[in-house]
C-alpha positions in Angstrom: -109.7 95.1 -8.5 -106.5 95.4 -10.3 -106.7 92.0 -11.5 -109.5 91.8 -12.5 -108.8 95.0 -15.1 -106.0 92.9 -16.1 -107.7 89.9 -17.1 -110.8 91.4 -18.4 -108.4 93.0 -20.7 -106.8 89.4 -21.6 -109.6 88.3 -22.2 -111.1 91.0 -24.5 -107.4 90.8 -26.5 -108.0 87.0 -27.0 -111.8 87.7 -27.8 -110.8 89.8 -30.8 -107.9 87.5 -32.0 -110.6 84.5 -31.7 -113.2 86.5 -33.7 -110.7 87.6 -36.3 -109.6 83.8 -36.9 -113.1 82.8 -37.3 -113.8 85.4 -39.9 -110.5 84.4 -42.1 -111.9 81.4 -42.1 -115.4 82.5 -44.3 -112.3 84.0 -46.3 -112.9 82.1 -50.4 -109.4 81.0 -51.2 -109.8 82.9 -54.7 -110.1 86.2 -52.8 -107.0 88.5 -52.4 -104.8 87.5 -49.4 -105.8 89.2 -45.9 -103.0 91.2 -44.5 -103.3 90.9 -40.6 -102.7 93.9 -38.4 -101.2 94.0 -35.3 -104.4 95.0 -33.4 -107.4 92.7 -34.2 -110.4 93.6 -36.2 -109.4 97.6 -35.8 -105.7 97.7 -36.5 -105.7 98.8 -40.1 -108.2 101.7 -39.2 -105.9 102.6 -36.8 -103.2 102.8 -39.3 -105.2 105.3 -41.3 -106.0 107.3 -38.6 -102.3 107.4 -37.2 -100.7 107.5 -40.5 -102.8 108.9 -43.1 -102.8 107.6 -47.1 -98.7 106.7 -45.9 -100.5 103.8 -45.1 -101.0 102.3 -48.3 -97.4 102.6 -48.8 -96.4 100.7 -45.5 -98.7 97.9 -46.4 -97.6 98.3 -50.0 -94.1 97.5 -49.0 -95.0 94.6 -46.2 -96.2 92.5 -49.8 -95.4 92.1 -53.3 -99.0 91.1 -53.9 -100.8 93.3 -56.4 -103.8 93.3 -54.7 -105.0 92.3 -50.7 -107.6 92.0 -48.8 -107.7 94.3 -45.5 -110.1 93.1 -42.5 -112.3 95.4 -40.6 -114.7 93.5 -38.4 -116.5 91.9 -41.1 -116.0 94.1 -43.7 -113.5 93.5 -46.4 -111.3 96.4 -48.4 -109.9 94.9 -51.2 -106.7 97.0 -52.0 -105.2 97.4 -55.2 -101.9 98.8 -56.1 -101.0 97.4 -59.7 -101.9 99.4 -62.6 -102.5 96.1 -64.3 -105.4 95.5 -62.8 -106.7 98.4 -63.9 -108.0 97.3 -67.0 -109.9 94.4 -65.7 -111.5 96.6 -63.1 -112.7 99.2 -66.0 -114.0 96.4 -68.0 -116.3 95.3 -64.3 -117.7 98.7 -63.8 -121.2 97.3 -63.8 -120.5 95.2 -60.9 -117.5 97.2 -59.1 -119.7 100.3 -59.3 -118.8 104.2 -58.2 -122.4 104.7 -58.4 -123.1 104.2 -54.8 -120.3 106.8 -53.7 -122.2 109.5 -55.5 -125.3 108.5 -53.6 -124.0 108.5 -50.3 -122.7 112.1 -51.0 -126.2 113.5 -52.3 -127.4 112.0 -49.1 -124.5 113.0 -46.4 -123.3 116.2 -47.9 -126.6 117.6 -50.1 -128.8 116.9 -47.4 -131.2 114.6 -49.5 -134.7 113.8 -48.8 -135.8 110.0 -48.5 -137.2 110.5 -52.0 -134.2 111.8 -53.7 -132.2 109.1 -52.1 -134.1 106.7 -53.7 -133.7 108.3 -57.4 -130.1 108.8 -57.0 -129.9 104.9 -56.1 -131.9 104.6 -59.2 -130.7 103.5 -62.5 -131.0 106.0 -64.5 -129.9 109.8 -62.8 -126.1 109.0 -61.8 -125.7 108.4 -65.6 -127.5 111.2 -67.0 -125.7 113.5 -64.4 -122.3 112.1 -65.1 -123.0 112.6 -68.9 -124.4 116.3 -68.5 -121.3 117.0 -66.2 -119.1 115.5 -69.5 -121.0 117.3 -72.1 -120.8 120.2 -70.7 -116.8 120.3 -69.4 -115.8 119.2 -73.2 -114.0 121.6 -75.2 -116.5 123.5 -76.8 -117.7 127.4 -76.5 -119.6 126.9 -73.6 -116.0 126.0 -71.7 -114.4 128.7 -74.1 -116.5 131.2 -71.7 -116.3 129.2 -68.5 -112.3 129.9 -69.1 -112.8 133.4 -70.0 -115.0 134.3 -66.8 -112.5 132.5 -64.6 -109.5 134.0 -66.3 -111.0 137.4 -65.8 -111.4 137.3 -62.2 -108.2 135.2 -61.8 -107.0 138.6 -63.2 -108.4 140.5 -60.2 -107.1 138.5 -57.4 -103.8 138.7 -58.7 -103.7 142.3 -59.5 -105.2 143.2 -55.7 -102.3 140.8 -54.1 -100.2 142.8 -56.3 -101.3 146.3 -55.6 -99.0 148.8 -53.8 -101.3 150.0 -51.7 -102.8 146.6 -50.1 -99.2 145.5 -49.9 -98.2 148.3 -48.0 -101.2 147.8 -45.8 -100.7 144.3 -45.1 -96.7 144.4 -44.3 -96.0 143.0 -47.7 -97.1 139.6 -46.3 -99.8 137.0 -47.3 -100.8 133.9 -46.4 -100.6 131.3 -48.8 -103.4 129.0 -48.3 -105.6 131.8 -47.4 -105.3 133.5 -50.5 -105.2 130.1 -52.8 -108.8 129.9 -51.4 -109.8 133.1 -51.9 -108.5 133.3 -55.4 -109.8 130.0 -56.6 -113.0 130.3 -55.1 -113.7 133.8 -56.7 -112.0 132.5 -59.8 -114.1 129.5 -60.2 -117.5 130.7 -58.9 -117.1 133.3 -61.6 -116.2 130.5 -64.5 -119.0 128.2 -63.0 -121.9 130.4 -61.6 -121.2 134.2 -63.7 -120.0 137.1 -62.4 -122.7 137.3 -59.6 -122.3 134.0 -57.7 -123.2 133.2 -54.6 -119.1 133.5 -53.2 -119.3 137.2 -53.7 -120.2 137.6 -50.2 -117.0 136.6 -47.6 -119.4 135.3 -45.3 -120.8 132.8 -47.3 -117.4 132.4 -48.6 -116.1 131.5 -45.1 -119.1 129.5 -44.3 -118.0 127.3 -47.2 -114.0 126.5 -45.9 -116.2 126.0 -42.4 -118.6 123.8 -43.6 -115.6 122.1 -45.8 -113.8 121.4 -42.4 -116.5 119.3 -41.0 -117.1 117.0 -44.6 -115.5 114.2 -43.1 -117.5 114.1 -39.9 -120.7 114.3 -42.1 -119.9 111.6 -44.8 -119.1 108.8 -42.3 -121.5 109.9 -39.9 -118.6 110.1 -36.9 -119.9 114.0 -36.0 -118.8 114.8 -32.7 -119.6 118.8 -33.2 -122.1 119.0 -30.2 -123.0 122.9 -31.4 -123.5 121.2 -35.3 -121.5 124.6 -36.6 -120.7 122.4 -39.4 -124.4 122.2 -40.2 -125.1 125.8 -39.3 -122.5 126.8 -41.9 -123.7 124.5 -44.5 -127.2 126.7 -44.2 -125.6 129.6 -45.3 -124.3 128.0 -48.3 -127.6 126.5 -49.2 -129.4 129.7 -47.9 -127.4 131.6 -50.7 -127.9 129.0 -53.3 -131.5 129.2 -52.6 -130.8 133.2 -53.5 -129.0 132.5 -56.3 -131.3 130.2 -57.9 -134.6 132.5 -57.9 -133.2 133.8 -61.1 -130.2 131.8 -62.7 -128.1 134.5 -64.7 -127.9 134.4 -68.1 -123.8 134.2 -67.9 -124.2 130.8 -65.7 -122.2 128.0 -67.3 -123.5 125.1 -68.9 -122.5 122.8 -66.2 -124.7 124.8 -63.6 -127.6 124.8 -66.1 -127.2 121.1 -67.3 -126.9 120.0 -63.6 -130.2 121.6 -62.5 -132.3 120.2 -66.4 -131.3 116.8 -65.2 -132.4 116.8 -61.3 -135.5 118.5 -62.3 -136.8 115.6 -65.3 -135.7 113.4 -62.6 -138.7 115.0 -60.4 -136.7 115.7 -57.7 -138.0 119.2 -55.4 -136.9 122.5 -56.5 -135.3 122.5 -52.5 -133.2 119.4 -52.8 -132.3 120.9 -56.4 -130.9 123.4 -54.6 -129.0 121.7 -52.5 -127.4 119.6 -54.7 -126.4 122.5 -56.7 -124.7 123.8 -53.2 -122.7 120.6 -52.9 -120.8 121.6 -56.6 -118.5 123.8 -54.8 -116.8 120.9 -53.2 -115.9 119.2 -56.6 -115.4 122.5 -57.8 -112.8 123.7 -55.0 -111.6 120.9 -52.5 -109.1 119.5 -54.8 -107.7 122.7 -56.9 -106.8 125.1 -53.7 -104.2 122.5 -52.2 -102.9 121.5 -55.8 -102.7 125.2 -57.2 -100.7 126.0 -53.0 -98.7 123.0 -53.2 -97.7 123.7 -57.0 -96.9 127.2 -55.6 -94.4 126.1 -52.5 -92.9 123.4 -55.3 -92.4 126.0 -57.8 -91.2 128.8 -55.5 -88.8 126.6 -53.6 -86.9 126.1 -56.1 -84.9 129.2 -57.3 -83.4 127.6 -60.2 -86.5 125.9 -61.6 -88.1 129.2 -61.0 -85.8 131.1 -63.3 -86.3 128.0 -65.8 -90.3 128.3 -66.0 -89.9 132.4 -66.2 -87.3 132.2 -69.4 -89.8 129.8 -70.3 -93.1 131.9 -70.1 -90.9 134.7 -71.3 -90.4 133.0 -74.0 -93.2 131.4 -75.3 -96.3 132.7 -73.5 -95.8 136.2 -72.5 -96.6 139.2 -75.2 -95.7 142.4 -74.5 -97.9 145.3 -75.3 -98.1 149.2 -75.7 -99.6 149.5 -72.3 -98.5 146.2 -70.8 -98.3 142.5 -71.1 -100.7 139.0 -71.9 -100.8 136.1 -71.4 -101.5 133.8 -74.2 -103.4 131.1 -72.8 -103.1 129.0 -76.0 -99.1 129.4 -75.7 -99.3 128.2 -71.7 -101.1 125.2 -72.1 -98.8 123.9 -75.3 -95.7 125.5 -75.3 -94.8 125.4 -71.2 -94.0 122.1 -70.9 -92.1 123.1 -67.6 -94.6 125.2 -66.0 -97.0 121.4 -66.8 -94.2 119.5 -65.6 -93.9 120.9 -62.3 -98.0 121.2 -61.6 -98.5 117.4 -62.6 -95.1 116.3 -60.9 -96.9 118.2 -57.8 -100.1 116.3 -58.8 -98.2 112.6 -58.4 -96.0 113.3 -55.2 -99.1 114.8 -53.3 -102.3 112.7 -54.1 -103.5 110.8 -51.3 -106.9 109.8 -52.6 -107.8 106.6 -52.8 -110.3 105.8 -56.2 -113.0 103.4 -54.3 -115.6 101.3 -55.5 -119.1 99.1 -54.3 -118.8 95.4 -54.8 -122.6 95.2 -56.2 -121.8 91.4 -56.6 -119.7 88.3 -56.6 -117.0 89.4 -59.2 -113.8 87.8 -60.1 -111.2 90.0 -61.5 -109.1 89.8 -64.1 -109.6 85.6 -63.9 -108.4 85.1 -60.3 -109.4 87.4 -57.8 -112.7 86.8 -55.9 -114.1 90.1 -55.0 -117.3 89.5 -53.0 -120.5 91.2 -53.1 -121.1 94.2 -50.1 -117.6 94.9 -50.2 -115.2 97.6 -51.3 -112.5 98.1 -53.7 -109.9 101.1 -53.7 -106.7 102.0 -55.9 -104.7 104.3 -53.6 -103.3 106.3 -55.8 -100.1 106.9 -53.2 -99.0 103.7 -53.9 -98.8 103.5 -57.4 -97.2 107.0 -58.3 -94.4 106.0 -55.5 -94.1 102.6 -57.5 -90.3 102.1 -58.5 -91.7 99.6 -61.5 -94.1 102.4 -62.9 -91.9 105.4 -62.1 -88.2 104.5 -61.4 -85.9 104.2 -59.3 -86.6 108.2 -58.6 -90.4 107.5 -57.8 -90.1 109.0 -54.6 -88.5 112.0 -55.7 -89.7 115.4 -56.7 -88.3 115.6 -60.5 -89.4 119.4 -61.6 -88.5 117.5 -65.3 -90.4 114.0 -65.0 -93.4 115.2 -67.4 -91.2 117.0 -69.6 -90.9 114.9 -73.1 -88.1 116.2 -74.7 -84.8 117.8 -73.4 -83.3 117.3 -70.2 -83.2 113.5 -69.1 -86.2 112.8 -71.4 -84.1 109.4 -72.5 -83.6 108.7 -68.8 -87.3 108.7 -67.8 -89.2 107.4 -71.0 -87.4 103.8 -69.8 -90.2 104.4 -66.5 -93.1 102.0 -67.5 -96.0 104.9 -67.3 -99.0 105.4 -69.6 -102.3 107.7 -68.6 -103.4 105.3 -66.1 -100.5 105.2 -64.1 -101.6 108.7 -63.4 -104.1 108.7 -60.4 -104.0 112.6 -59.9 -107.4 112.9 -61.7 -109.1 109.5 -61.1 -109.0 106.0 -62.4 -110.8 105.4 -65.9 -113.1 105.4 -66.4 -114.2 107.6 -64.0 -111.7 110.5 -64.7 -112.4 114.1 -63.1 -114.6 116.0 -66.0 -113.5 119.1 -64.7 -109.4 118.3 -65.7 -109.1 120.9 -68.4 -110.6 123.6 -67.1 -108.5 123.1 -63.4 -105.9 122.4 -65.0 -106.4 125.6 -66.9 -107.1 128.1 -63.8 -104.0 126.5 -61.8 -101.7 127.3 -64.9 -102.8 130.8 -65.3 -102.5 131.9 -61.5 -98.7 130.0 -61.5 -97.7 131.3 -64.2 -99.4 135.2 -63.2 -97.2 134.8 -59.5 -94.2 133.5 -61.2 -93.8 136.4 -63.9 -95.2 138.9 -61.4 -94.2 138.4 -58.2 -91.6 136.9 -56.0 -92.7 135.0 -53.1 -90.5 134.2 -50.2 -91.5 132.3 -46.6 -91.5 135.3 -43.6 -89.7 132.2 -41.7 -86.6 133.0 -44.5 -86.9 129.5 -46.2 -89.2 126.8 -47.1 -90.2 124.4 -44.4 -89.7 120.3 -45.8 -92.3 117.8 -44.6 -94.6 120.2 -43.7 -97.3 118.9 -41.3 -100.6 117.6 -43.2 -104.1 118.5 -42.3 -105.6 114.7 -42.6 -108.9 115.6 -41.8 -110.4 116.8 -45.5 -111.9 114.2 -48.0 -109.5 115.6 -50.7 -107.0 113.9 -53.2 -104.2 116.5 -51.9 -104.0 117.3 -48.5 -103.9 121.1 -47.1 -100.9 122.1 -44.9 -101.6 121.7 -41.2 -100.6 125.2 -40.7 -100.6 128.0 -43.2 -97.9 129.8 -44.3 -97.1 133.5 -44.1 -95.3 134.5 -47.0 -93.3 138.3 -47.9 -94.2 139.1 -51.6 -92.1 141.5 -53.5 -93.7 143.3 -56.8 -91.1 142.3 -60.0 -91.1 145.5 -61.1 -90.0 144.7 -64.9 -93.4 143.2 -65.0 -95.3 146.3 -63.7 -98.0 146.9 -66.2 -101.8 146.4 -66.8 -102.1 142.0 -67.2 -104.5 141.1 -69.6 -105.2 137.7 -70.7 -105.2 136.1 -74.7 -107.6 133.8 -74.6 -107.6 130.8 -76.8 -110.5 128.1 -77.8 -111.1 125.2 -75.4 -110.1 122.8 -78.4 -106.1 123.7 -77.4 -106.1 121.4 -74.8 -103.6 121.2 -71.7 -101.6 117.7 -72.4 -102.3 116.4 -69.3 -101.0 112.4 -68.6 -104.2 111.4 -67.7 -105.8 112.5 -71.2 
């Protein structure tokens, strides 16, 4: 019996080693070059699973190619990790398309009917809902009171973290991811859906961080939540969106508004409406709670750049009043370049996500590379902001200074070949996150609130390196695998009533990417 284990297991090894060899050989000799795994047919999604978006660097540095083929079963991920190539694949965006991605998540994650599948495949919605999305993120009034909502209730958050009181009730302890989500989610719902959004109540609030645990089981299908509590909590977001939506408040943003014009002249059903309104959140949250926590830890960690950034907002963006202090919001995004430095340094040594996109058909990039229809190609943003060609030799460094133009080592790094598409943190053009400004924004004013206001220390007594990741979100930054508890101590030269100066939308946060 033994033996025959054995050599049924023989002979399934030399099976997939035989079937691998026959599919190389469909391989077009213009396509990228395959890089072979050391498990047939499944090793590279093996390697994901086992190492997370470290992958891309460990195949990154098995090659000097800028851009390979990987081999699963049949299906080919062409992988490419030269910023060079990124022109030519901008100037294919017909046929290397991101329009299918967005119709797989109306399907998967909004729950669409057959018939709204089929208009979202169309050829016309994707690019009137990508332009409404534009429209209405650009600097303008309507984002002028996006930011003001959001800055308001930012306000809040911070204040209650800060209050004597709930201090003294909680031990003078928080926990850091915990409240990231709390804050952003109450800060953004207010900036995107008014003052009386659908987040206001916890449990639909929790039902959304349960619901965003199980998004990776429901985009690729591989659900193995027997009791579906993933879909149970994705009701109650819908089921409060369906609330919200009887009557749209007046103080709703643009965005929400323009979002629900275009899926309605695209005749989709008032229900599916709603549910693709509840899937906003996602793009809305998933991506600025682990930046603004990670931008935290990175800031906080560091006593001396700590002291820097206060002097700095001290200095340049902090007013002090009668009855207490402001926060010029024109000043921080301009006149911080520290504070901007640190978030966007955070922003290159922590994005995973990979920028992907449909093969629609036969296309050959940039006068050499066969890319073949059905297949995929992704620009792992990993691998080329730890690129010691783009970056320097300090790529795999945290420099606090990196995006800092002037002053300390600015001579040092402007030899690093970078430009704004080097910069992966907010998507690869064109196809660039429409929401940057105002994330940007509401990341800059809870750092820079914490930082003047409070001093944050790990209950552990220091701050853990190579925290564990949680590699089971679809996000471009990756939550820590365990949160952590942290003792928070009021400055008390900073006591005061915290209001914010707002400034137009038109003073824009310099971000790399544009």
């Amino acid at each position: 019996m033994g033996y025959e284990i054995v050599y049924g297991l023989i002979s399934f090894v030399l099976l997939a080693y035989a079937a691998e060899y026959l599919l190389t050989l469909r391989d077009d000799p213009r396509e990228p070059r395959r890089l072979s795994s050391r498990i047939p047919l499944v090793g590279h999604v093996l390697g994901f699973i086992q190492s997370g978006p470290s992958y891309h660097s460990q195949l990154s540095n098995a090659t000097t190619a800028e851009i390979y083929t990987l081999g699963i079963f049949n299906f080919k991920l062409y992988t490419s990790v030269s910023t060079q190539l990124l022109p030519a694949i901008q100037r294919q965006s017909k046929t290397l398309s991101f329009r299918p991605m967005i119709q797989h998540v109306a399907r998967r994650w909004g729950d669409a009917s057959g018939e709204t599948n089929d208009v979202f495949g169309g050829p016309h919605l994707v690019t009137d809902f990508s332009h409404a999305m534009k429209q209405s993120l650009a600097p303008g009034p309507h984002l002028d009171e996006q930011n003001e909502r959001m800055g308001d209730r930012a306000l809040v958050d911070v204040d209650a973290l800060l209050h004597a009181s709930s201090l003294k009730q909680q031990g003078g302890q928080v926990r850091l991811l915990e409240w990231a989500r709390h804050a952003v989610t109450q800060a953004s719902s207010c900036g995107v859906y008014g003052a009386n959004h659908p987040f206001l109540d916890p449990e639909v609030e929790t039902a959304f961080w349960k619901w965003h645990g199980h998004l990776s089981a429901h985009i690729t299908g591989l659900d193995f939540d027997l009791r579906k509590s993933g879909y149970a909590a994705r009701q109650k977001v819908f089921d409060a969106h369906i609330r919200y939506c009887r009557n749209i408040p007046q103080d709703a943003s643009l965005l929400f508004k323009e979002r629900w014009r275009v899926l309605v002249e695209a005749g989709i059903s008032e229900m599916d409406c709603i549910k693709q309104q509840a899937t906003l959140p996602i793009g809305m949250l998933s991506n600025t709670v682990p930046t603004f926590y990670w931008t935290i830890w990175e800031l906080f960690s560091r006593p001396e750049i700590l002291k820097t950034v206060r002097d700095e907002l001290e200095a340049q963006a902090v007013v002090k009043l009668e009855d207490g202090f402001a926060l010029d919001l024109a000043a921080l995004k301009s006149s911080c370049p520290l504070l901007l430095s640190v978030f966007q340094e955070t922003q290159r040594v922590r994005h995973i996500h990979a920028a992907i996109r449909k093969v629609m058909k036969d296309t050959l990039l940039n006068g050499k590379y066969l890319l073949k229809a059905g297949n995929y190609l992704q620009m792992p943003g990993n691998s080329i902001h730890f690129n010691t060609g783009i970056w320097g030799p300090s790529a795999s460094d945290f420099d606090p200074y990196r995006f800092v133009s002037s002053g300390k080592d600015a001579q040092v790094r402007s030899t690093a070949k970078t430009s704004g598409s080097s910069f992966m943190a907010w998507g690869a053009p064109p196809h660039l996150c429409p929401a940057r400004q105002f994330a940007a924004t509401e990341i800059l004013i809870l750092a820079a609130l914490l930082a003047m206001r409070a001093d944050l220390q790990p209950v552990s007594g220091s701050w853990e390196k190579n925290s564990a990741l949680d590699f089971n979100d679809p996000v471009t930054v990756l939550n820590p695998k365990k949160d952590v508890p942290l003792q928070v101590r009021i400055r008390e030269q900073w006591v005061g009533k915290w209001t914010l100066r707002m400034s137009q939308s038109s003073v824009r946060v310099p971000l790399a990417s544009g």
